[in-house]
Residue, then its C-alpha position, 0 to 999 in steps of 0.5 A: x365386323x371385319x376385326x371380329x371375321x379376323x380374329x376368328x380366323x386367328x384363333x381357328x388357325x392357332x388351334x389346327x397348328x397346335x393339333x398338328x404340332x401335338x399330333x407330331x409329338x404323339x408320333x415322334x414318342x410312338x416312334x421312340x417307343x416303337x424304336x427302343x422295343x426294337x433295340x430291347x428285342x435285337x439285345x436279347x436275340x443278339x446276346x444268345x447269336x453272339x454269345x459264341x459269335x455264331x460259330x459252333x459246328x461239326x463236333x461241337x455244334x451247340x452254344x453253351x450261352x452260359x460259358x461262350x463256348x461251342x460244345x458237344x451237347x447240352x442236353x440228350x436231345x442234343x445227341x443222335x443215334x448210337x451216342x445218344x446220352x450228353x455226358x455232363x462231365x465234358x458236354x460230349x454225346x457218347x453212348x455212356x457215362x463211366x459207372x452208369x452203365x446199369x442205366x445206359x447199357x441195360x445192365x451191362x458195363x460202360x467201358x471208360x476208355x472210350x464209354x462205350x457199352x460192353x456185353x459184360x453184366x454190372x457186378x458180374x466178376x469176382x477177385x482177380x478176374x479180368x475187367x474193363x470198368x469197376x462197375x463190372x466188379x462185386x462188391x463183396x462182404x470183404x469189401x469192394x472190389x475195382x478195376x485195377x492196373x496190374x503188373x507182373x514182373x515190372x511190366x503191365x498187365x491188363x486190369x483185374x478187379x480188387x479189393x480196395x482197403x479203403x471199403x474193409x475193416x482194419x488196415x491190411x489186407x484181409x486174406x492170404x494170396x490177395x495180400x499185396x497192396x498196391x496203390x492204384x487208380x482204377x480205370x473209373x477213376x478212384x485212386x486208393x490201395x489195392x489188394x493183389x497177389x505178389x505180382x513179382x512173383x505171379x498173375x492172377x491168371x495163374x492164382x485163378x487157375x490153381x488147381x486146375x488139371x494140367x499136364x505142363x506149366x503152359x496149361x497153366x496161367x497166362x499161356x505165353x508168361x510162365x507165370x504158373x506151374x504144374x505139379x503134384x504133391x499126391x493128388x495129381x498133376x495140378x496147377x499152382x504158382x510162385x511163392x515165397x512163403x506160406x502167407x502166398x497160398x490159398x488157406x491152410x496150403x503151404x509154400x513148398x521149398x523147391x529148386x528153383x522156384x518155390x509153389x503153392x502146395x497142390x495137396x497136403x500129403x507131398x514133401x513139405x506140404x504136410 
């Protein structure tokens, strides 16, 4: 009775001591598990922190996870007020993107000097009229027209929207007067060659303002360059500018050989112009 007492108490004993030891490895495997959780979710948290080491501020506050590297934006809602598109070409929050004016600007252009909008309408400017942005030039039945870079006698002077010869039939420059080319890169950015009156001889100022009444050469042109003249050749005193020869003027008018400078005839019926 005694040995039978005993072994009962063996046996109960065995099992609460392997109740225990199971009940301790559930916990140990729970807590393994619990742990390794832990780890997965600090990885990815830590992988997004530490992509660009927690140190994006000031003008670049945003992490580009993709490149560890602290940018301006990422997305619109990235930017503020006043700049409020992400440009994508360099992550910065500007007020505009170059040529996407239409859109960012209500139909004004976007200046690329500093992708701001201007008051100046898309495609609103034609041949040899100032510009800041291609998108401000027509795009014509010759062709499309550009902001370009010009010069006048070898010295710059501002930019001015022409024909690019890449966009005309043929490989000249289709008109008379615009019949320079040049090659150029135009304030957005396309390198091409360019149709421009002869800019060691003229401006587009001058081209623009032949015709006009005037009374001196200074009513003429660009006020301060010389670049034009004023003449008459029987229809009165009129502006013109320099030539060197017919294919320089406008139309049917004629280069008049003058001392010292040779001009676009103002009328038909003066010496040399008929």
């Amino acid at each position: 009775m005694f040995l039978g007492f005993t072994m009962r108490l063996l046996l109960t004993g065995m099992v609460v001591l392997l109740g225990a030891a199971c009940s301790s490895t559930k916990t140990q495997s729970t807590n393994m598990d619990a742990s390794m959780q832990d780890a997965t979710s600090d990885t990815g948290t830590d992988a997004t922190v530490d992509a660009c080491n927690n140190t994006c501020t000031g003008a670049t506050p945003v992490c580009n996870a993709a490149t560890s590297t602290c940018v301006g934006c990422l997305t619109n809602t990235d930017c503020t007020t006043g700049t409020p598109v992400c440009d994508a070409t360099d992550n910065t929050c500007v007020e505009c993107r170059i040529g996407q004016g239409a859109t960012d600007c209500s139909g004004n252009s976007c200046n690329p000097a500093n992708r701001t909008c201007t008051t100046t309408a898309v495609a609103s400017l034609g041949d040899c009229e100032a510009c800041v942005a291609d998108e401000e030039c027509e795009t014509t039945s010759a062709g499309t027209l550009r902001c370009v870079p010009m010069d006048y006698q070898s010295s710059p002077h501002g930019t001015y929207c022409l024909l690019d010869r890449a966009t005309i039939t043929g490989t000249t420059c289709p008109t008379k007067v615009y019949i320079e080319s040049q090659t150029e890169t135009s304030t957005s950015g396309v390198a091409s060659t360019y149709c421009s009156p002869a800019q060691s001889q003229t401006t587009c100022e001058a081209v623009t303002d032949y015709k006009d009444l005037c009374t001196l050469d200074s009513d003429c042109g660009h006020p301060s360059l010389g670049d034009g003249l004023c003449r008459d050749d029987g229809a009165g005193l009129l502006c013109t500018y320099e030539c060197s020869g017919d294919i320089d003027c406008s139309s049917a008018n004629k280069c008049r050989n003058t001392t010292p400078t040779n001009y676009c005839c103002t009328a038909g019926s003066g010496p040399g112009c008929s």
